[in-house]
C-alpha positions in Angstrom: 0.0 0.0 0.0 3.0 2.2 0.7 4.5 1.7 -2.4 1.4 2.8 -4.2 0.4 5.8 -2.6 4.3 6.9 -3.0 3.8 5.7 -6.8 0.6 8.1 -7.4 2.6 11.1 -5.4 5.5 10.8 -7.4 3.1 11.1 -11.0 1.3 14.2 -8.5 5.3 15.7 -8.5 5.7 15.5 -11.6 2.2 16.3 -13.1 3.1 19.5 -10.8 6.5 20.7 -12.3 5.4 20.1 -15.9 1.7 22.0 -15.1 4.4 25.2 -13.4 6.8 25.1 -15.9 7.6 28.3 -16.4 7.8 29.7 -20.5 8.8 33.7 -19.8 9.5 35.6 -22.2 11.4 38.1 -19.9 14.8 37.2 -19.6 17.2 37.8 -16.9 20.8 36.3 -16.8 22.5 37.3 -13.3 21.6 34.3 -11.6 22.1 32.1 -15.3 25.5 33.2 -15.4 26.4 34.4 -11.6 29.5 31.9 -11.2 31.3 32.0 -14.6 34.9 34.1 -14.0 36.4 35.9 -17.3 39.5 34.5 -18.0 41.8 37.1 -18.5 44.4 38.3 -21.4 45.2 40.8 -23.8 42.8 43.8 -24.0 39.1 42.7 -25.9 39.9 39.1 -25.3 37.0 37.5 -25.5 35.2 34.2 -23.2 32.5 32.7 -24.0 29.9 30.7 -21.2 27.8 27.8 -22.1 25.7 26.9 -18.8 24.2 23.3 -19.1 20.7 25.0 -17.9 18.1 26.2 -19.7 16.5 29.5 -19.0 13.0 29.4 -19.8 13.3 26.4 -22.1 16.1 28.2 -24.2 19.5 27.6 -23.8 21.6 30.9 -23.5 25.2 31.5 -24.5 27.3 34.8 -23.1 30.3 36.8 -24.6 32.0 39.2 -23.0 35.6 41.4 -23.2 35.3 42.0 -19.6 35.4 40.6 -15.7 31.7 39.8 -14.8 30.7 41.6 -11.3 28.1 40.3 -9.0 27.5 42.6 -6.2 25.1 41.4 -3.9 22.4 44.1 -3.6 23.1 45.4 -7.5 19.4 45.1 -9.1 19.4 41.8 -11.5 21.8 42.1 -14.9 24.7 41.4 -16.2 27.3 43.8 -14.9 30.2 43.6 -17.3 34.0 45.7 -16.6 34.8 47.7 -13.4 37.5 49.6 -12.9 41.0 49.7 -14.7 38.8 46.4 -16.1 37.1 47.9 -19.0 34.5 46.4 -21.1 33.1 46.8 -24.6 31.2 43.7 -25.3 28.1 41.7 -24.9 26.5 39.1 -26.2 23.8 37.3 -26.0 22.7 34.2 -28.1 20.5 31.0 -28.6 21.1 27.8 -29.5 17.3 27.3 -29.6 15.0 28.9 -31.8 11.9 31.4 -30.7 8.9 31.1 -33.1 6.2 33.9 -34.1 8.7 36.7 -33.1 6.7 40.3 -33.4 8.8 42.6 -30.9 12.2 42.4 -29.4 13.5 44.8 -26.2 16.7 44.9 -24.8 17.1 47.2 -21.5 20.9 48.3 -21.0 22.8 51.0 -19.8 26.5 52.3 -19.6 28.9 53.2 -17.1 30.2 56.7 -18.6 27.8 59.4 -19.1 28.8 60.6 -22.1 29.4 56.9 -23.5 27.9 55.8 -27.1 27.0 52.5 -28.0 25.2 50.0 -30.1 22.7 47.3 -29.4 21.8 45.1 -32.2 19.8 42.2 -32.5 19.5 39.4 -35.4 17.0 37.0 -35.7 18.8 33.9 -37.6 16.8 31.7 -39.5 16.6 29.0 -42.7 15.2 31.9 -44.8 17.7 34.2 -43.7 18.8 36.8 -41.2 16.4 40.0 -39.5 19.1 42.4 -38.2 18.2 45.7 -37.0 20.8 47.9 -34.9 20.0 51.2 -32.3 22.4 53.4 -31.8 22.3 55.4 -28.4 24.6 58.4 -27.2 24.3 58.7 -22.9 23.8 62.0 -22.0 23.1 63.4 -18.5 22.3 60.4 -15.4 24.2 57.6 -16.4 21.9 55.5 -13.6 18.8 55.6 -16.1 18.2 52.6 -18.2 17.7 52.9 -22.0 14.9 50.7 -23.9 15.7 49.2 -27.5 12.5 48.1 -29.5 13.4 46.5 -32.2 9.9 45.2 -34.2 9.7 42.7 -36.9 6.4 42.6 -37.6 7.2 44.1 -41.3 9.7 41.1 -41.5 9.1 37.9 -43.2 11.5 36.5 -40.7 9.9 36.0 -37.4 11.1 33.2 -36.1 14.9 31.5 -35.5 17.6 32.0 -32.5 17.7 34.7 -31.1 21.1 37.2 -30.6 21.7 40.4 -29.0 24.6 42.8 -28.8 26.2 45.1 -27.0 28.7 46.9 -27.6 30.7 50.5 -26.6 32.2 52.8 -29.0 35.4 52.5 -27.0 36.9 49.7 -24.7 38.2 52.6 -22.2 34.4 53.7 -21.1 34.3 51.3 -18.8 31.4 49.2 -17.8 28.4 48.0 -19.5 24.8 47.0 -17.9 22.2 44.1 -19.3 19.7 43.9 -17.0 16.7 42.1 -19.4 16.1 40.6 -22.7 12.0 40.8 -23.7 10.6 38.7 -26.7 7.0 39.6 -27.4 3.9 39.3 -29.6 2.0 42.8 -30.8 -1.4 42.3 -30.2 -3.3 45.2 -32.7 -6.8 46.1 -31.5 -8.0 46.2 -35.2 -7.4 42.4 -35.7 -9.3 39.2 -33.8 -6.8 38.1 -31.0 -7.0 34.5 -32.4 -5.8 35.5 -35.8 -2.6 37.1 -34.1 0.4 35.2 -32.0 -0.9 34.2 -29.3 0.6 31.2 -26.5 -2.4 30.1 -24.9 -1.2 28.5 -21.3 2.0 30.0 -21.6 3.6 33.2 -19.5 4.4 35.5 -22.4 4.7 39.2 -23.4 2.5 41.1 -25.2 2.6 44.6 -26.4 -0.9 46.1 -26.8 -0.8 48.6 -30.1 -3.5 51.0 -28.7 -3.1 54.8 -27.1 -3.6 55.4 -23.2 -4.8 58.5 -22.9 -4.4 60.2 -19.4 -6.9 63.5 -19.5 -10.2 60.9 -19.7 -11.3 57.3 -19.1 -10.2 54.6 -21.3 -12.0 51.4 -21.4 -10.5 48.4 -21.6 -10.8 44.4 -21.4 -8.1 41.5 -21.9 -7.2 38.1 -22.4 -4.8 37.9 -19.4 -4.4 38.8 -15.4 -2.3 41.8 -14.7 -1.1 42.0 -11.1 -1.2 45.5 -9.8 2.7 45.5 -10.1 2.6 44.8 -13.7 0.4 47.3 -14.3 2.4 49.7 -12.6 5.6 48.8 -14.9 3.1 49.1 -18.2 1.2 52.4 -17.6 3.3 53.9 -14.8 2.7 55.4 -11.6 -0.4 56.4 -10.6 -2.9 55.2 -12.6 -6.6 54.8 -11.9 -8.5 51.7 -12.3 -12.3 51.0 -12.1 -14.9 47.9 -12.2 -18.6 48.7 -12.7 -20.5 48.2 -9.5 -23.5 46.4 -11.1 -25.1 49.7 -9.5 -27.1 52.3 -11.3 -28.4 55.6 -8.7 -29.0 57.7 -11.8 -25.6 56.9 -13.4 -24.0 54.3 -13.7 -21.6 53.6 -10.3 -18.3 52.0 -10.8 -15.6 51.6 -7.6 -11.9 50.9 -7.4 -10.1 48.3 -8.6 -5.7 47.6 -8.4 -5.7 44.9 -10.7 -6.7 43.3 -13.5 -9.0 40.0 -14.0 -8.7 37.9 -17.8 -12.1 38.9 -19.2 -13.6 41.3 -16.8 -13.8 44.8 -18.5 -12.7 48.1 -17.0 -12.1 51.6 -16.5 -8.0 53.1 -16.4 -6.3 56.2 -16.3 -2.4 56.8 -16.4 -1.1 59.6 -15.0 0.5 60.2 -18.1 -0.7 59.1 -21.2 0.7 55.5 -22.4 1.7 54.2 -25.9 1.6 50.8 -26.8 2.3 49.3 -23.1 3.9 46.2 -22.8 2.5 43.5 -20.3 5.5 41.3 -19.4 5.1 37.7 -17.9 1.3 37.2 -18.5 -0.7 34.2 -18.9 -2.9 34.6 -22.3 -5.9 32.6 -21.0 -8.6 30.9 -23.0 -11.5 33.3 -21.5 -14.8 35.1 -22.8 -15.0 38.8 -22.1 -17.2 39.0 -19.7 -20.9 41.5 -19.7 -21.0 42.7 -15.9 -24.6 43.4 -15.7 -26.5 45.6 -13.2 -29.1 44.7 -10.1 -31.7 45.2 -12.6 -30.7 43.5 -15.7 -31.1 46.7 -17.8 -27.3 47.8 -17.8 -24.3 46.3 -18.6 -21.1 47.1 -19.1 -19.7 44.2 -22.3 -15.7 43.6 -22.7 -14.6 42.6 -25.9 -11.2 41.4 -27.0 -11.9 41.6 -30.8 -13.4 44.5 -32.9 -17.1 44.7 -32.9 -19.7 46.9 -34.4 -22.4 48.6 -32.0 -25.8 48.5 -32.8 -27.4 52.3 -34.0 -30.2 51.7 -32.3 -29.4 53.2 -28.9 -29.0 49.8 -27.1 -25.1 49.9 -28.0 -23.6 53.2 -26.3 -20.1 54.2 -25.7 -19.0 56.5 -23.3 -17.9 60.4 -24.8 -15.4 63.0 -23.2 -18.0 64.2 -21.1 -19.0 61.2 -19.2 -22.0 60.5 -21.2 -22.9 57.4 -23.2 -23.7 57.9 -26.3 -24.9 55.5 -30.0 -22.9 55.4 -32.8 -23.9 57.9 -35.3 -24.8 55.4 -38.7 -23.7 52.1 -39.2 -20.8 53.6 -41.2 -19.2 54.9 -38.1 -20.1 51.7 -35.3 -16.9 50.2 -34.9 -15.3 49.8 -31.9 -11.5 48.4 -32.1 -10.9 45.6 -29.3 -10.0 45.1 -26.2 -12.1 47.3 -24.6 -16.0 47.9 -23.5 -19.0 49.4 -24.3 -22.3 49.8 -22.6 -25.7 47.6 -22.7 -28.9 49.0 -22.2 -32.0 46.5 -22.3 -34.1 46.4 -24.9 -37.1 47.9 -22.6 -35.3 51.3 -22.2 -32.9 51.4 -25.8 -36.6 52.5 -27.2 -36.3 55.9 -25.1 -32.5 55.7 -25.3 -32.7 59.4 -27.5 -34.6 61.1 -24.3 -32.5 59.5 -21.5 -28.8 61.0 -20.5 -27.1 58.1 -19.4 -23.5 58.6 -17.6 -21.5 57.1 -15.6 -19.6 57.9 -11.7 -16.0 56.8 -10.5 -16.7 58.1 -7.4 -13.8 60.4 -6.2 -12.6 60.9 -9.9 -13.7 63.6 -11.8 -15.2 62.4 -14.8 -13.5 63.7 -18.2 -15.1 60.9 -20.3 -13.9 58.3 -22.6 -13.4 57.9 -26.7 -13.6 54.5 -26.8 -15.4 54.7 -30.1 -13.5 55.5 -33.1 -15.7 57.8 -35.3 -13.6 57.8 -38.6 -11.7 54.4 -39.9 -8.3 54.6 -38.9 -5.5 54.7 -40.9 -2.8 51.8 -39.3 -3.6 49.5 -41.9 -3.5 51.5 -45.2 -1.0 50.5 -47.2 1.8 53.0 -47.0 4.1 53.9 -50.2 7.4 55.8 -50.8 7.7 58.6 -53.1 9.2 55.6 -55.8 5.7 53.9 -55.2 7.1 50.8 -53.4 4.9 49.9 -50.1 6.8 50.2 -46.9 4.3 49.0 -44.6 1.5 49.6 -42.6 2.3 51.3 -39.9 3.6 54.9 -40.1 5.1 54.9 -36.3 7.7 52.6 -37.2 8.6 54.2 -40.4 12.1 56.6 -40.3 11.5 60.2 -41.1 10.7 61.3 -44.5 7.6 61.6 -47.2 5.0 59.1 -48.1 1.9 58.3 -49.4 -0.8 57.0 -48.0 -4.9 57.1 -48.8 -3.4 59.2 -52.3 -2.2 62.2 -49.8 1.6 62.8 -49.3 2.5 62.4 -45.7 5.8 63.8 -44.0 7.3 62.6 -41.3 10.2 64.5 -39.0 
């Protein structure tokens, strides 16, 4: 009988560690790479570390010019040079490939203010090689960290191993900083989440392409828990959150929320307004946006991850910049991108909908509204053309400075 119930714990171990096994996307290499020692030479000499571990089911390699430091309360990188020990290297690579790659970003930093340097990354694959390199000059606090997006959405190339440079102008400036590699999906609010790369089950990053503003409520529903702390990284300090309160007293009541649940729609405001957040370390769960409805069934407040297009009729309302709800103005006009929420009123009252004010209350916040409607088509996936006619993508944000065409106007871009 002992050997039995020890037999079915052993399968409850392991059925344990597979069902945690952890698939971040957020890399961090201090602790991967914590006892390796630089073996020293000539000046740029260069070692390279294999650990037999896996971080996150990849398997890391590291080169550096430089003596590796681990100081014990120094915030989680790698720390590379100190000292009359200069640095100007590091590199990062896989021996195993990532798949469905939309958005790369490296967080570094440099010991000299005044330092220059490079951080590249190349996506290596059968079809060939994505390489795309950011240049960054330090000027002022040399304490604050610099962010490196590199996106390959445009790229036919999204998947192969993975590597990542960095490296200093010149070997005397002294140390360099890693502290994270991040490897996420772009989720686009015009687009059905199912038709975009998505890891269902697995802890993953996703950057959602959508603008935070901070002067009014945005609405806004997804396919994942965020912990307070994460949301804190993605939208900054400050920010407001709020769940309706399935209570109407003339308006609509909504109360305070500090996190978020995968489905449940809500109310946020950043302090300052956000651009394309990234939600790092997430679980993409297989979830229906939920309709939070009121005491009396004739309100609801109805998250959506995908686009959808309201009904005209007054029983589909969004909220406008003065705290009001309000129904699309034609059919022409209805859509509402995803990942957000829009308000339900019952078919009983939607018939009166044009002589009733409907609003909504977050309590001790003054209300400014929220656009979660988008009145006029937008423009993110028109075709976009040089001046030679050749299409350069979709997407004018990530597009360098100059003049293009898009809808048959000439755009410029500084």
């Amino acid at each position: 009988m002992k050997t039995y119930v020890n037999f079915w714990l052993l399968c409850f171990m392991l059925l344990f560690l597979r069902t945690v096994e952890t698939h971040a996307q957020r890399f961090y290499f201090k602790e991967l790479f914590k006892n390796c020692e630089y073996k020293y030479g000539k000046k740029q000499t260069q070692t390279t570390f294999e650990p037999t571990d896996k971080r996150y089911n990849h398997q890391w390699k590291l080169t550096v010019d430089g003596k590796l430091v681990n100081k014990k309360n120094e915030v989680d990188c790698l720390h590379v040079g100190t000292g009359n020990d200069a640095s100007q290297l590091i590199r990062l690579e896989t021996t195993t490939p990532f798949k469905d790659v939309d958005l790369v970003r490296v967080s570094t930093n440099i010991a000299d203010k005044r330092g220059v340097y490079t951080v590249s990354m190349t996506l290596n694959s059968d079809k060939g090689n994505f390489i795309n390199t950011c240049n960054i000059t330090k000027e002022g606090d040399n304490r604050k960290r610099d962010l490196s997006n590199f996106y390959i959405t445009e790229s036919k190339i999204n998947s192969g191993t993975l590597k990542v440079e960095m490296k200093a102008k010149k070997y005397e400036e002294g140390a360099l900083y890693l502290y994270f590699i991040e490897v996420a999906s772009v989720l686009s609010d015009q687009q059905k989440l199912q038709t975009q790369h998505i890891k269902s089950g697995k802890t993953y990053s996703y950057q959602v392409q959508r603008t935070f503003a901070s002067d009014h409520w945005n609405t806004i529903c997804l396919p994942f828990d965020v912990s307070k702390e994460a949301l804190t990284e993605a939208m900054g300090k400050n920010w407001a959150l709020r769940e309706f309160d399935k209570k109407v007293e003339n308006v609509l009541k909504f109360k305070d929320a500090d996190a978020i649940e995968a489905g449940v729609p809500y109310l946020i405001k950043p302090a300052d307004k956000v651009e394309n957040p990234i939600f790092s370390n997430v679980v993409y769960q297989d979830v229906k946006p939920q309709t939070v409805q009121d005491e009396t069934g004739q309100y609801a407040f109805v998250g959506t991850f995908d686009p959808v297009n309201l009904k005209v009729d007054g029983s589909d309302m969004f909220l406008l910049a003065n705290g009001n709800l309000a129904k699309p103005k034609s059919e022409e006009v209805s859509q509402m991108y995803g990942m957000r929420a829009y308000f339900k009123i019952n078919e009983q009252s939607s018939s009166s909908a044009k002589q009733i004010t409907y609003a909504i209350d977050c309590g001790s916040e003054t209300v400014n509204g929220i656009q979660s409607l988008h009145s006029h088509p937008s423009t993110r996936n028109q075709p976009i053309y040089n001046l030679q006619g050749v299409e350069v993508g979709t997407d004018i944000l990530h597009l360098p400075a100059g003049v293009y065409v898009m809808g048959g106007k000439k755009i410029i871009k500084r």
